[in-house]
C-alpha positions as CSV (number, residue, x, y, z in Angstrom):
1,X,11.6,0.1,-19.3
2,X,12.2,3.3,-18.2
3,X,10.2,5.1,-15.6
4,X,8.4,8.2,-16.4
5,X,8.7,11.2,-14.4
6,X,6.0,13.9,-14.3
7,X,7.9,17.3,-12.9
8,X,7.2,19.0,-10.0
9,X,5.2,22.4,-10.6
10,X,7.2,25.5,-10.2
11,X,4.2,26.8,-8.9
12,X,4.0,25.7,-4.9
13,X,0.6,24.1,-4.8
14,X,0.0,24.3,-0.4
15,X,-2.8,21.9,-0.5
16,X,0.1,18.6,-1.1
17,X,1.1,20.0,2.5
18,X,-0.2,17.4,4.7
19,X,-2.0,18.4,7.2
20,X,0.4,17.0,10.9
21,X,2.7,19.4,8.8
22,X,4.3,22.3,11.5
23,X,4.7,24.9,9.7
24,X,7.0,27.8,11.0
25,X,6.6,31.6,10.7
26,X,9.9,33.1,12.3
27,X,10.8,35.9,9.6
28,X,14.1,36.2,11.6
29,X,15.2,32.4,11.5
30,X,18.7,32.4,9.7
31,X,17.6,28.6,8.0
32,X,14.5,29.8,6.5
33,X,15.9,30.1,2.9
34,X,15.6,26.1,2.9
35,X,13.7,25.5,5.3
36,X,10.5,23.5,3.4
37,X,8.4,24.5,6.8
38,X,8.7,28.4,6.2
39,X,8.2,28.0,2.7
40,X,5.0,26.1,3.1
41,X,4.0,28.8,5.7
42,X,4.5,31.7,3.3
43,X,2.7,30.1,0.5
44,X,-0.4,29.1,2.9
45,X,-3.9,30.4,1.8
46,X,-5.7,33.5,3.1
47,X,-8.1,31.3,4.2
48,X,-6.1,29.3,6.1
49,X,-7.0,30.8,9.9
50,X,-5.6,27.5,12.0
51,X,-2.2,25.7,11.8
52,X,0.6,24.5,14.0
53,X,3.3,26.4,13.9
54,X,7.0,26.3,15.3
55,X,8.0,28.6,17.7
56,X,10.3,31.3,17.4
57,X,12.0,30.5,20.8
58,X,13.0,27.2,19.6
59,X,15.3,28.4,17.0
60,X,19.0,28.8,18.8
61,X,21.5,30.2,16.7
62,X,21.8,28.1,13.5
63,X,20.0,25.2,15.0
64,X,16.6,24.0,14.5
65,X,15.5,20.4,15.3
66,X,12.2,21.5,13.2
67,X,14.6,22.4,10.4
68,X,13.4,20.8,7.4
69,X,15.5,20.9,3.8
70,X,13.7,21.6,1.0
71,X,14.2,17.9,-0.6
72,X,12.6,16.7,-3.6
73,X,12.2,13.0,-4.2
74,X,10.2,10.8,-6.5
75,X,6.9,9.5,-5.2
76,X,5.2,7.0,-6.7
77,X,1.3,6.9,-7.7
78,X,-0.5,3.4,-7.8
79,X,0.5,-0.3,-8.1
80,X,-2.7,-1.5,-10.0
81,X,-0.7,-4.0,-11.3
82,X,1.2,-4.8,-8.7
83,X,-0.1,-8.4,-8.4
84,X,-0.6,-9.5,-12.1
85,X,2.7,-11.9,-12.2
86,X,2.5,-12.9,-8.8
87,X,1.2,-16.7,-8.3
88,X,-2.2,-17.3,-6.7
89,X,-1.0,-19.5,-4.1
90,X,1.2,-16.0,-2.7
91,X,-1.7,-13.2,-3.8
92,X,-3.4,-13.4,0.0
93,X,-0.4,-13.2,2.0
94,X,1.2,-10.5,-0.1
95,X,-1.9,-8.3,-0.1
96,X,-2.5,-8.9,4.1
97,X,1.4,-7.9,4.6
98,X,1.6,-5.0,2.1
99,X,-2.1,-4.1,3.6
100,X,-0.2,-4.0,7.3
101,X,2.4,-2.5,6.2
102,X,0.5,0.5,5.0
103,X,-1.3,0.7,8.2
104,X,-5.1,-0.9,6.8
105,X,-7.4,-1.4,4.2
106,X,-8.5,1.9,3.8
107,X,-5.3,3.7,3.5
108,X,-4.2,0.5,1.3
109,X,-6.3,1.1,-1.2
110,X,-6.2,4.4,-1.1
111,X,-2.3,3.9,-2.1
112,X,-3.5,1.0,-4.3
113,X,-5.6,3.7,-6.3
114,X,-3.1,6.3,-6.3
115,X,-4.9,8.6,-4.7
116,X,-2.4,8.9,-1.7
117,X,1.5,9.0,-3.1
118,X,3.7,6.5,-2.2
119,X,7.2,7.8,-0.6
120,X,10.3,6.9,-2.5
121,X,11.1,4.8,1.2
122,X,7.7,2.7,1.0
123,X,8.1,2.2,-2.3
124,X,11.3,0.5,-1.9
125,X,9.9,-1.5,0.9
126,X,7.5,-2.9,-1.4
127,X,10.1,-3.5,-4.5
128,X,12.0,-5.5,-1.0
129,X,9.1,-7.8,0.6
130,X,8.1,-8.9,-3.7
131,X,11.9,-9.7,-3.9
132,X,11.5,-11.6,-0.3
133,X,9.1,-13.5,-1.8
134,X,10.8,-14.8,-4.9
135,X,9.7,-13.0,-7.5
136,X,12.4,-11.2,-9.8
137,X,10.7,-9.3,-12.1
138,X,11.0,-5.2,-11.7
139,X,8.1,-3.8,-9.4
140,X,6.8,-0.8,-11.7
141,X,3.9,1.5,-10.3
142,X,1.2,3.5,-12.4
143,X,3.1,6.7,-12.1
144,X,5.7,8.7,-10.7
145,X,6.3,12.5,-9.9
146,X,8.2,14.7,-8.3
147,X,7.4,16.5,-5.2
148,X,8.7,18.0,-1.5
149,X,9.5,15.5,0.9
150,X,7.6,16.5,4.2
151,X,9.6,15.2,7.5
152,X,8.4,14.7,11.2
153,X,11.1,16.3,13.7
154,X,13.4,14.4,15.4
155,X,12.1,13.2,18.7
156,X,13.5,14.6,22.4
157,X,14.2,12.4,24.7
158,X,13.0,13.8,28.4
């Protein structure tokens, strides 16, 4: 069966920005026409009086290590049903690792719900560990939509 994909709004919606997001004001930035952390800054709200921002000295020439593409990948919402086909005898120890995996119960089932999206990278995690554990059967979640992908920069070492 074939997946069905909601599109992403043309319409930048700033509240899907999550909030460890930097965001980066430098109006003289030569990356900023792709840069997903200017556009987020230029579409945050009035009421927005607090964020953390890049800054401008950090930019050298045309490099950035808080450049971040404007990307948009397929997240997934929900796995409800996750479990149905999956034998009793494996339902605990799949639930504790996936539950580990996405760091607790309450962010578990937060994901579970759909109420947190699932990036396309854990998503294929999971279609990986149900594989690991024998089962051959196509892992399908409740929904599927398109949106940014929001990185962390690259780490310094010091």
């Amino acid at each position: 069966m074939e997946k069905q994909i909601k599109p992403m709004n043309p319409i930048f919606d700033f509240s899907g920005v999550p909030s460890w997001y930097v965001l980066c004001n430098n109006n003289l930035c030569p990356l900023q026409s792709d840069c997903l952390r200017f556009h987020a800054a230029a579409q945050a709200p009035e009421t927005l009086e607090v964020a953390s921002c890049v800054m401008p000295k950090v930019q050298n020439g045309r490099a950035c290590r808080w450049y971040d593409k404007r990307t948009i990948v397929v997240y997934a919402a929900g796995f409800s049903h996750l479990y149905d086909r999956v034998f009793k005898k494996d339902y605990t120890t799949m639930r504790k690792t996936i539950t580990k995996y996405l760091h607790g119960s309450k962010l578990y089932y937060e994901y579970m719900r759909g109420e947190r999206p699932l990036s396309p990278e854990q998503q294929q995690w999971i279609i990986d560990y149900v594989k690991s554990c024998g089962y051959e059967w196509e892992v399908e979640f409740d929904s599927y939509y398109k949106g940014y992908a929001y990185h962390q920069p690259a780490l310094i070492n010091k």
